[in-house]
TIDO-562084 format. One record per residue (C-alpha): x, y, z. Coordinates in steps of 0.2 Angstrom, whole numbers, plus 5000, padded with zeros to 4 digits. Layout:
// residues N
XYZ;...
// end
This chain:
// residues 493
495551244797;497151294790;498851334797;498451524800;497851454818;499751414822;501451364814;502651254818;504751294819;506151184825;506751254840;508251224852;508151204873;508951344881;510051254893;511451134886;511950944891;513550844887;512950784871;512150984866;510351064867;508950954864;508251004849;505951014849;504651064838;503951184842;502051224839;501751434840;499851454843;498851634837;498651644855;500551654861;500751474868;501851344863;501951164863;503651094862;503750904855;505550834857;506350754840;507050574843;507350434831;506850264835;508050144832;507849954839;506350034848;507350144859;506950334857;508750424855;508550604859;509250744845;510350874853;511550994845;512851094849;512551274846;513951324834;513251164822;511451234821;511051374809;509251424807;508251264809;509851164802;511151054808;512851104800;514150974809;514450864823;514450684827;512850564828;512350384827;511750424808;512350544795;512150774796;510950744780;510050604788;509850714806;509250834794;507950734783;507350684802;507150854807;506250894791;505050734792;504650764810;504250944808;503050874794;502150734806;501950884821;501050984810;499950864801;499550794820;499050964824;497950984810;497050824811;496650864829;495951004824;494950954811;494350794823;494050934837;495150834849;496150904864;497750984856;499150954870;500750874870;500350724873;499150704860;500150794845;501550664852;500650514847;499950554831;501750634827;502550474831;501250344828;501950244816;503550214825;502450194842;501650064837;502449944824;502449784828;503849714839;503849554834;503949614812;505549754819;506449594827;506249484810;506949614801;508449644813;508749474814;508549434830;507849274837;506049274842;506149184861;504949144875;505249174893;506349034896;507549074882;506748934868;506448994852;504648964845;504448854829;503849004820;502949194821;501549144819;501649024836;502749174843;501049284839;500049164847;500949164865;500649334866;499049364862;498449224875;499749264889;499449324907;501149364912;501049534917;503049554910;502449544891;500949704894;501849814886;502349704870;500549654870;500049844869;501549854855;500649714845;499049764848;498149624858;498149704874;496349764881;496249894894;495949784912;497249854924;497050024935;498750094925;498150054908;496750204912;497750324920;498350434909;496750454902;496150504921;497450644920;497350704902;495350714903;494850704921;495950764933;497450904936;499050874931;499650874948;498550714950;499950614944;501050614959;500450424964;500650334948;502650294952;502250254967;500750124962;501950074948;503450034958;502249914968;501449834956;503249784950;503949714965;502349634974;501549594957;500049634964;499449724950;497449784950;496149744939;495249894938;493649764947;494649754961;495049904964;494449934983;494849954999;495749825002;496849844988;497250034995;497449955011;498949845003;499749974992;499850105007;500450005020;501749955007;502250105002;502350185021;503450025025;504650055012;504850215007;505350284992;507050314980;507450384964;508850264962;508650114951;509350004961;508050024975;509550084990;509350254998;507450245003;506750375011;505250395022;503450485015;502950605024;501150635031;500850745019;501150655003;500050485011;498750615012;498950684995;498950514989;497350464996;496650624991;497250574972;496750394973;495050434979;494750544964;495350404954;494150284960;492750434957;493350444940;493050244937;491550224944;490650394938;491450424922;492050254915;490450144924;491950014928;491449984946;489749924953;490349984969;491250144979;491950024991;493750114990;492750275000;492950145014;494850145014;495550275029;497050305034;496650385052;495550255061;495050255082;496350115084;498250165081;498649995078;497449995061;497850175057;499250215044;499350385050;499850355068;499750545074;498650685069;499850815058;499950995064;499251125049;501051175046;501651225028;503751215028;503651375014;504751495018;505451665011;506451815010;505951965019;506052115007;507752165016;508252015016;507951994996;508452174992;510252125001;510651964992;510152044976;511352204979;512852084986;514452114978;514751904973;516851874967;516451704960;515251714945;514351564945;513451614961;513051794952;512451714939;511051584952;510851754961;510351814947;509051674939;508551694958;508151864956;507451834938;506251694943;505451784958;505051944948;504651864934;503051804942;503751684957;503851544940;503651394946;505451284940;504451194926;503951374917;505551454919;506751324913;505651334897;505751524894;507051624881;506851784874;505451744863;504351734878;504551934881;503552064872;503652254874;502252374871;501752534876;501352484893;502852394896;503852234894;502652074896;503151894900;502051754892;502051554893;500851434895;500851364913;501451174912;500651144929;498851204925;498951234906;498351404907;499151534897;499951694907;500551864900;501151954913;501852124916;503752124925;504852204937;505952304927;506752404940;507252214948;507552134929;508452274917;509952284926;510152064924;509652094905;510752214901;512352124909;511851954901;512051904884;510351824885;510251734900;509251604899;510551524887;511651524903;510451424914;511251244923;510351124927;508951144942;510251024953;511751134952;510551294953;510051214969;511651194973;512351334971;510951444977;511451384994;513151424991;512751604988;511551625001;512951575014;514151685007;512751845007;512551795025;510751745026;510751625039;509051685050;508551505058;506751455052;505651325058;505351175050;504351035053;504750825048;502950745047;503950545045;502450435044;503250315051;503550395066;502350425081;502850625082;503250755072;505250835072;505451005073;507051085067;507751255065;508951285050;509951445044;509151515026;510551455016;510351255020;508551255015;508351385000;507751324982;507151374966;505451354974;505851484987;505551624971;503651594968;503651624990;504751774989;503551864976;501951814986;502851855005;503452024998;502152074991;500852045004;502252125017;502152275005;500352265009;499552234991;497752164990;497851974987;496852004971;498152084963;499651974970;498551824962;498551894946;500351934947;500851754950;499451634944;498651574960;496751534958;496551524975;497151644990;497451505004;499451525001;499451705000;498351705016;499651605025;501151715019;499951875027;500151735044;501951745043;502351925041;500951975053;502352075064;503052145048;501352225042;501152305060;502552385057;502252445041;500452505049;501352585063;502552685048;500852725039;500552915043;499453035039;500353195030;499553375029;498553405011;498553565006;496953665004;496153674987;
// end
């Protein structure tokens, strides 16, 4: 197989950070999908990220700016990387293995994934020292302690070295997810790693039961959750995700005992977490089937996106807004990766095509140019303008208070720790997200009155359970549109 199957280019991220745009190989298949591997050099086995600022990169070049090593050495980087992606891809095409990022990742990177930790602190000089700070008589003693250790702190120096065998539940899990199960299956595995980490009750794949779902959920619903480092700022799970959880770790235990053969057992079936006494249960209510998804009504939409904005940075989120929704409803993961190579004009039309980072599936879609042209033609491309999903957010809100929308919608607070739900009403422009765009193009859309076939196709679902709900919600809104529905006099023939 040669390289006619796909070629390889050095590409930059659309969006800037402080320190430039984040510079990727990227893999161009003959279908129209990409893979996008980031470049990073190693140093002291820390990956430092290669970004660039845009008036220093010239076709596939870095021309200036300051980095930890040398322009002509960032260069001979780019250049060696570029080399490694595409020799990965070609070896897993020849070996007939599964050609995702992950995959072209390792094999890219493979020498400096796994040298030896131990030979990389010899030659930086550092001392070789065990866990109490005493340095060992020699390597080979050093080696010695590592390979025959139990201390769950050196796993991921035994994996470095090479001695570690696969025994805990987390050392199969991203095989689970690369050959098992869906991407979104890998919601838990923070959550399981942040508990292993501070209970230290890490599971052997053998004891991987009921009773250890048991511990771990009860855990988790006692202590909540935080993106902070410092553990403060904990927040509650909601219903929701316990459910999703379980749902996940199930599949998990499925996977082990079905595919791997590594239980005797299906004895984590018998884990619950709704049981006839409260006091046992984790959940301790029965949830409503409430989805929070909201959206637009068309007048609603068609007013934001006409609204006359002073302050610029809110036209421009309007805008993205506006982009993202008829674009297909793009979930945030597939829009932040798009730029204008993604767009293709033929006789039918301009098409939109990327490779869903959720499902994996490839999409060419047609847009809505009567929405879109006027946002191209008063950007000079967009999608280099992009902020981050935080200040989008952000200031997303912002705009939608200024254009008014504050209709009050209902939402509900499923707390597992609490004994009922919470039920709230807040204005539009407290609640909307980028999220809110793949629910705009679905709710208006079905308020149009489109079948749900075609309103699928249009923004990726497999299923129609979510547009079926959006049909639940604008129920008064397609009786009126019923009601507006007339019969005209047709001319004879």
């Amino acid at each position: 197989m040669t390289t006619s199957f796909f070629k390889v280019l050095r590409w930059l991220r659309p969006y800037e950070s402080k320190n430039g745009r984040q510079v990727f190989i990227r893999v161009r298949f003959k279908n129209g999908s990409d893979i996008n591997i980031p470049v990073y050099d190693f140093i002291r086995n820390e990956k430092i990220p290669i970004s660039v600022k845009k008036e220093h990169w010239n076709k596939g070049y870095i021309t200036g700016g300051n980095y930890h090593i040398s322009v002509r050495e960032v260069n001979s980087l780019l250049s060696r990387v570029e080399y490694n992606v595409k020799d990965a891809v070609e070896e897993l095409i020849e070996k007939n293995i599964r050609i995702n990022k992950d995959n072209i990742f390792k094999l890219a990177y493979i020498r400096e994934l796994t040298e030896d930790e131990t030979e990389r602190k010899i030659a930086n000089g550092e001392v070789i020292v065990d866990e109490q700070g005493g340095a060992f008589a020699s390597e080979q003693e050093f080696v010695e302690f590592i390979k025959n250790t139990e201390d769950p702190k050196f796993e991921k120096l035994k994996k470095k070295m090479g001695f570690y065998t696969l025994e805990y539940i987390l050392d199969f899990w991203d095989d689970f997810i690369i050959n098992y199960a869906p991407e979104s299956y890998n919601s838990p595995k923070n959550s399981i790693a942040d508990y292993i980490k501070n209970t230290g009750d890490n599971c052997k794949v053998k004891d991987f039961d009921s009773e250890w779902l048991k511990r771990f959920f009860k855990y988790i619903v006692e202590n909540g959750w935080t993106f902070q480092k410092d553990g403060e700022n904990k927040k509650s799970y909601t219903i929701t995700t316990i459910k999703k959880y379980h749902k996940h770790l199930r599949r998990f235990g499925k996977y082990l005992f079905e595919e791997k053969k590594l239980l005797d057992t299906e004895d984590y079936k018998r884990f619950v977490l709704k049981k006839d006494s409260k006091k046992q249960s984790i959940i301790k209510y029965k949830p409503e089937p409430f989805i929070n998804t909201h959206a637009l009504y068309k007048k609603e939409f068609d007013w934001f996106y006409a609204f006359p904005f002073e302050d610029k940075q809110l036209e421009l989120v309007r805008d993205m807004f506006v982009l993202q929704t008829w674009l297909g409803g793009l979930r945030k993961s597939d829009f932040y990766k798009l730029s204008e190579q993604n767009f293709h004009k033929d006789s039918k039309g301009i098409k939109v095509w990327f490779r869903q980072i959720k499902t994996g599936g490839d999409v060419m879609n047609t847009i809505n140019t009567n929405y879109l042209n006027p946002i191209f033609e008063k950007y000079d491309n967009i999608f280099n303008q992009f902020p981050k999903v935080s200040v989008y957010n952000e200031k997303l809100k912002e705009a939608a208070k200024a254009a008014g929308l504050d209709r009050l919608l209902k939402f509900v607070t499923e707390d597992i720790t609490k004994k009922e739900a919470k039920l709230e009403w807040k204005e539009i422009y407290l609640k909307i997200s980028n999220s809110w765009a793949r629910n705009c193009a679905v709710s208006i859309l079905c308020e149009l009155g489109y079948p749900d076939s075609r309103i699928a196709s249009f923004t990726g679902h497999k299923d129609h359970e979510m547009i079926n709900h959006y049909k639940s919600i604008h129920k008064k809104d397609l009786q009126s549109m019923m009601d507006e529905i007339k019969p005209e006099k047709v001319k004879e023939l």
